[in-house]
C-alpha positions in Angstrom: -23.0 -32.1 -12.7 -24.3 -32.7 -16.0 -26.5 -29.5 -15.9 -22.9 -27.7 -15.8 -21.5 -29.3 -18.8 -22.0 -27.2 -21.5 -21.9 -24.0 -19.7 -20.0 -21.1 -20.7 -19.5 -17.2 -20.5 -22.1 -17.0 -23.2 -25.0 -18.7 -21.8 -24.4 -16.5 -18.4 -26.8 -13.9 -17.1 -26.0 -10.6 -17.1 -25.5 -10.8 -13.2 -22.9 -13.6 -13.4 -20.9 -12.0 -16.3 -20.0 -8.7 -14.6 -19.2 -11.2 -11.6 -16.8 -13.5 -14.2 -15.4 -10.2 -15.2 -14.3 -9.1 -11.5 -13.0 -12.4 -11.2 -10.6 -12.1 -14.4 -9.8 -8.6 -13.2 -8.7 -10.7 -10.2 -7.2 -12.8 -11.6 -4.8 -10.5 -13.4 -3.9 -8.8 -10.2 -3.2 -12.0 -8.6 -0.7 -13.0 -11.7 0.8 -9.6 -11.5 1.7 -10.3 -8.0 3.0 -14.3 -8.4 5.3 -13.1 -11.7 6.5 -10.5 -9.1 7.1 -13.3 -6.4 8.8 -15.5 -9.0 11.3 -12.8 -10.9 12.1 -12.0 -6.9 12.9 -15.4 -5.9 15.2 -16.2 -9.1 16.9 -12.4 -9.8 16.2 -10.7 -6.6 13.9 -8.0 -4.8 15.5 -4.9 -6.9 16.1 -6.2 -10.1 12.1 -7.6 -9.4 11.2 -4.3 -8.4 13.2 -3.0 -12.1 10.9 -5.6 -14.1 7.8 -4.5 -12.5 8.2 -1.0 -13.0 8.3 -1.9 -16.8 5.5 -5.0 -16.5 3.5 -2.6 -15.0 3.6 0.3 -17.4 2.8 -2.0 -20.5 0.2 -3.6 -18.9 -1.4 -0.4 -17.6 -1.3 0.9 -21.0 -2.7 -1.9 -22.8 -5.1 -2.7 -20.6 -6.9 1.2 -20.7 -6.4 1.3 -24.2 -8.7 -2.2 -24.2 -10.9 -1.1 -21.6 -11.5 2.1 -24.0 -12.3 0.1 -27.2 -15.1 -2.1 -25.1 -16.6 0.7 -22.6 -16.8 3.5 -24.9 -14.3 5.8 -23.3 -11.5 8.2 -24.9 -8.1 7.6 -23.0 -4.9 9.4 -23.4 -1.3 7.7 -23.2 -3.0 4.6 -20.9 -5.3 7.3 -19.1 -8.7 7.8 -19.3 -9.4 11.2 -20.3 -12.5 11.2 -17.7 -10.5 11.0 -14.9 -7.6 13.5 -16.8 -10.7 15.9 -16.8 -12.7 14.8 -13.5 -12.8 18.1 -10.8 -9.7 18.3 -8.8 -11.7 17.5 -5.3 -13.2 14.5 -7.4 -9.9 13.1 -7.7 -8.3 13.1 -4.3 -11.7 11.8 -2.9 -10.8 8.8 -5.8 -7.0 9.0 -3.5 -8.8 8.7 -0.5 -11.2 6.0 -1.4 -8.2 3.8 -2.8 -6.8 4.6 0.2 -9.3 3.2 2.5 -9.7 -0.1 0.3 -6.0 -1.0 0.4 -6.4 -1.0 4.3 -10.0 -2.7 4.5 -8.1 -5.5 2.3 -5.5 -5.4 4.7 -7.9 -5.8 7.9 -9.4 -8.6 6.0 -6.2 -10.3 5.1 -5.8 -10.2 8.9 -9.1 -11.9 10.1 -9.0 -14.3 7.8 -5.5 -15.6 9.1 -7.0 -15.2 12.5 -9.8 -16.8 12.2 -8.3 -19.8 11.0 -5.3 -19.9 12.6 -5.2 -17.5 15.8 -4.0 -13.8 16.5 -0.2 -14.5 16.9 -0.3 -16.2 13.2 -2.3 -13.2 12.0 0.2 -11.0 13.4 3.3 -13.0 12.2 2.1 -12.9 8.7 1.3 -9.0 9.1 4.7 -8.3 10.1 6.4 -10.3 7.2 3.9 -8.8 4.6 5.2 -5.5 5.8 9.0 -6.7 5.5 8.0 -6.3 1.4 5.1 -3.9 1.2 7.1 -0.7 2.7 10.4 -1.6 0.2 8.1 -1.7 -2.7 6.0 1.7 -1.5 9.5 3.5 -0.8 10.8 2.4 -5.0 6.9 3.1 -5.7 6.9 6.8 -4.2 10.8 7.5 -4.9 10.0 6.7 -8.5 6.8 9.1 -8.6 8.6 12.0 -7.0 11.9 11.4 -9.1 13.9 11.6 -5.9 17.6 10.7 -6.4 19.1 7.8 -5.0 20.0 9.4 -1.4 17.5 11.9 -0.9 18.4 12.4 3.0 15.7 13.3 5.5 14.3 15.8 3.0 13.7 13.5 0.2 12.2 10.7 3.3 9.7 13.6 4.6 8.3 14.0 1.0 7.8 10.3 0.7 5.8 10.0 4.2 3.4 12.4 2.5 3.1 10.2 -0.2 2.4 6.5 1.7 -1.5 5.5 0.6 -1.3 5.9 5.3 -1.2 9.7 4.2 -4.3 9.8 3.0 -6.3 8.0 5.9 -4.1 9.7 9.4 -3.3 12.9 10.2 0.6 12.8 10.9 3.1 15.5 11.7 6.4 16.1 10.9 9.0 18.3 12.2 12.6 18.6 12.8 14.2 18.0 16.2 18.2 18.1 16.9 19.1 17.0 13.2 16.6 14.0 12.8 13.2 14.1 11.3 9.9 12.9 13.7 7.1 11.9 12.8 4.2 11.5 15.3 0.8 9.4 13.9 -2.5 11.6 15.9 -5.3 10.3 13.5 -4.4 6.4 13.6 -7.4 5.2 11.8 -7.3 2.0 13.1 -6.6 2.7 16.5 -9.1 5.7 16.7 -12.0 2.8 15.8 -10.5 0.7 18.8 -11.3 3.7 20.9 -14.2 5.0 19.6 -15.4 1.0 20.8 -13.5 1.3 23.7 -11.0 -0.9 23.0 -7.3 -1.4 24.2 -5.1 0.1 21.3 -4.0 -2.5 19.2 -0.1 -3.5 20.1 1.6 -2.8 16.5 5.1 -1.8 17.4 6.2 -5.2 16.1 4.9 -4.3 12.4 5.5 -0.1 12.8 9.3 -1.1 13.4 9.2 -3.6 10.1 7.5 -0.7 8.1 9.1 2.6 9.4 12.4 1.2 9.2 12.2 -1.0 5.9 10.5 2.2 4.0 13.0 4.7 5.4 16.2 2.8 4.4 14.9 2.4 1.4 14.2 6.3 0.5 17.7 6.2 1.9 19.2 3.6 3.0 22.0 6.0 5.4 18.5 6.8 7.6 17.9 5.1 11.1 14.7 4.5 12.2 14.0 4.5 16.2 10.7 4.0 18.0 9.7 6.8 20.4 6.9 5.0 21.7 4.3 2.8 19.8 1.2 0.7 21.1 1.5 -1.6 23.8 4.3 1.1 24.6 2.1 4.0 26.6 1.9 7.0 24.9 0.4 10.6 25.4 -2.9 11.0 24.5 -2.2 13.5 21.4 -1.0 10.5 19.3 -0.6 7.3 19.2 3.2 6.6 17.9 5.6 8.6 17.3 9.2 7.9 15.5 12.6 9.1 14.8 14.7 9.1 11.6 18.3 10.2 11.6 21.0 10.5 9.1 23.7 7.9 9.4 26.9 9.7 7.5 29.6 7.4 5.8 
């Protein structure tokens, strides 16, 4: 005990600084998040979602600009000019990289629950997280794309090119009697189930939370029905498939 009472950042090695410095970085994400959770629970979900946008455009900002000063960069309106200039196939292997770590944290996430506290926990928890995570990536993509309130089936098959799932499965859309379908063929996680020769993992229970939640919320006139989705069969060119239609007023 006594050895760790005068310790501080500055009698750190090298080693543990960079590690303290993840763990602020952490930190701040994790603050982000809670302020997030808070504003939600007293104002509510949109108005939340209207506070973040501008939260996170600050903080964005400032945090570059004091990234810059210590690291020796050049950035440009909150943007490092590295990346502005890095080569075009650079960047979208940068997409697909973020890509795959927002669903390695997710698998984590999900063992962790379930190692502590069993599968139909893990799954419970997946579901819910879902229930918020597809509301906030529809007001994250409409707002990129500066689609208008009701975009219809149009503005909803832009956005599915747009989820951080389009850059990890091949999916394809078409148009069928009016509605819009969308069938998943490259399921990155259930492609590693059968590449180990696994059952496909049953996920209709979350697909409905997160197809139908991030569709009514491109537009919230659009219906979302299940065609077929694990531990539903399914043919073997894909492994769920799902319908949006247009609900007229």
């Amino acid at each position: 005990m006594d050895e760790n009472k005068n310790m501080s950042a500055d009698t750190m090695s090298q080693e543990e600084l960079v590690l303290l410095a993840f763990d602020f970085a952490h930190r701040l994400l994790v603050h982000h998040t809670l302020w997030f959770r808070e504003v939600e629970h007293q104002l509510g979900f949109k108005r939340a979602l209207r506070v973040m946008d501008y939260a996170w455009e600050k903080t964005r900002r400032n945090l570059v600009q004091r990234l810059s000063l210590t690291c020796g960069f050049t950035e440009t309106d909150g943007v490092p000019d590295s990346l502005r200039q890095m080569p075009r196939d650079q960047v979208l292997a940068l997409l697909d990289n973020l890509a795959k770590s927002w669903l390695a944290q997710d698998g984590v996430w999900f063992q962790g629950v379930e190692k502590a506290y069993g599968m139909q926990e893990a799954k419970r928890c997946n579901d819910s997280t879902w229930a918020y995570f597809s509301p906030y990536e529809a007001h994250a993509v409409k707002k990129f794309l500066h689609l208008p309130d009701r975009p219809g089936l149009d503005g909803l098959e832009k956005a599915l090119a747009f989820r951080l799932y389009s850059r990890l499965n091949h999916q394809h859309l078409y148009r069928r009697d009016g509605a819009l379908i969308l069938e998943m063929y490259n399921c990155r996680v259930q492609c590693a189930r059968t590449r180990k020769n696994m059952a496909d993992y049953p996920c209709k229970s979350a697909g409905l939370v997160e197809y139908g939640r991030f569709a009514e919320n491109i537009d919230s006139r659009i219906r979302t029905e299940c065609i077929a989705c694990p531990p539903d069969e399914h043919p073997g060119e894909w492994y769920c498939a799902w319908r949006f239609t247009l609900q007229e007023e």
